[in-house]
C-alpha positions in Angstrom: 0.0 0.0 0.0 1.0 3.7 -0.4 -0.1 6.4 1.0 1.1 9.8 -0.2 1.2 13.0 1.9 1.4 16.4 -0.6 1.9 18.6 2.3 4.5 16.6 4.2 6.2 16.3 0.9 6.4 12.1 2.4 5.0 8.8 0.4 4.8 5.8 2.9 5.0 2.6 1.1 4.1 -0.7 3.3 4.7 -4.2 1.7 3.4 -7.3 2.6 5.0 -10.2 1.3 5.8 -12.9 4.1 9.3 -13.0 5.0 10.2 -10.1 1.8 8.0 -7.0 3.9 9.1 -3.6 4.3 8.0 -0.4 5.3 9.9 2.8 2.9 9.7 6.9 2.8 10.3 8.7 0.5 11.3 11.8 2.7 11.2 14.3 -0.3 11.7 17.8 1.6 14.8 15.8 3.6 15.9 14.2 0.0 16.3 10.7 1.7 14.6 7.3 1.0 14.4 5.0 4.1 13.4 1.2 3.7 13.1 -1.2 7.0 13.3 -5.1 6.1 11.4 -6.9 8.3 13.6 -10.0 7.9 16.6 -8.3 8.3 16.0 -6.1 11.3 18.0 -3.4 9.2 17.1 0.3 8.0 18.7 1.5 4.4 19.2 5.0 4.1 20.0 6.0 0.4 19.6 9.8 -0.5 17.3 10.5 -3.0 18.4 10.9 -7.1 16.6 13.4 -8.8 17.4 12.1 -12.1 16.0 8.4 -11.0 13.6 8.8 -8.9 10.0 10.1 -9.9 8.8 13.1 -8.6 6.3 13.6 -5.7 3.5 14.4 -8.1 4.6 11.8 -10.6 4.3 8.8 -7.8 0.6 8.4 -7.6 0.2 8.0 -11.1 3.1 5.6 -11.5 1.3 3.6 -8.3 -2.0 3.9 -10.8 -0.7 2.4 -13.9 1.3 -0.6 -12.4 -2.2 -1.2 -9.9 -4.3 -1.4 -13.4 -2.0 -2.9 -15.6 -0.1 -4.9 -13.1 3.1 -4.7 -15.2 4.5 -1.1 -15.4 5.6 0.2 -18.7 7.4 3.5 -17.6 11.3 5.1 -18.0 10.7 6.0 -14.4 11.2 2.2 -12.7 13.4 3.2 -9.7 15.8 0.1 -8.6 17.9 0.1 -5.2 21.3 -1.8 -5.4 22.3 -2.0 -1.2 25.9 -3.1 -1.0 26.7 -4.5 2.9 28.7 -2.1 4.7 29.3 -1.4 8.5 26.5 -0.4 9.4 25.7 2.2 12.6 23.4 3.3 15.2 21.2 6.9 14.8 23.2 10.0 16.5 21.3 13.1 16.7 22.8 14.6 14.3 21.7 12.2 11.6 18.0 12.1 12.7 18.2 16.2 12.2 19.2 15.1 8.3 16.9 12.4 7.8 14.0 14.2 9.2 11.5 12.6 11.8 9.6 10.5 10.0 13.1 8.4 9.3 13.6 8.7 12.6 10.6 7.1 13.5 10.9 4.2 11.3 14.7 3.4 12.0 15.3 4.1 15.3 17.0 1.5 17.2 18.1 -0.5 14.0 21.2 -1.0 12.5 21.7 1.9 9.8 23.0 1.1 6.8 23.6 4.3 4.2 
């Protein structure tokens, strides 16, 4: 599911798939995307690429056209590549960047950027 929020400038995107669920934002007024695996008990931090990732007002119709025609046709397909790393715990300072609704979703897991 998705759930957009035009003032927040956030999209909240929950998926349900057994052991393959996740919870992402799309922070776009902090310019970070934030994904939590369930399975992993890890949070991804990747700043956001304005060149390929769609645009706030772009996402609800992309969401649209791969609901109705269950196979999306667009140039707009955004792919993640996560290399392992060390990965860290939230200071302060890095919740400030990431905004609080990152915050919310990460806090206390591993943080991988």
């Amino acid at each position: 599911t998705m759930t957009i929020h035009n003032a927040e400038q956030i999209v909240d995107v929950h998926v349900r798939s057994g052991i393959y669920s996740s919870d992402s934002i799309f922070d776009y007024s902090h310019g970070y995307i934030a994904t939590r695996l369930f399975s992993r008990n890890a949070c991804f931090i990747m700043k956001i690429n304005k060149e390929d990732t769609p645009e706030l007002h772009e996402i609800g119709h992309l969401a649209f056209e791969r609901q109705t025609m269950k196979d999306m046709y667009s140039p707009n397909n955004v792919w993640a590549k996560f290399q392992s790393g060390d990965s860290w715990f939230g200071r302060l300072k890095d919740w400030i960047r990431y905004g609080k609704q990152i915050e919310q979703l990460c806090t206390g897991l591993p943080l991988y950027e």
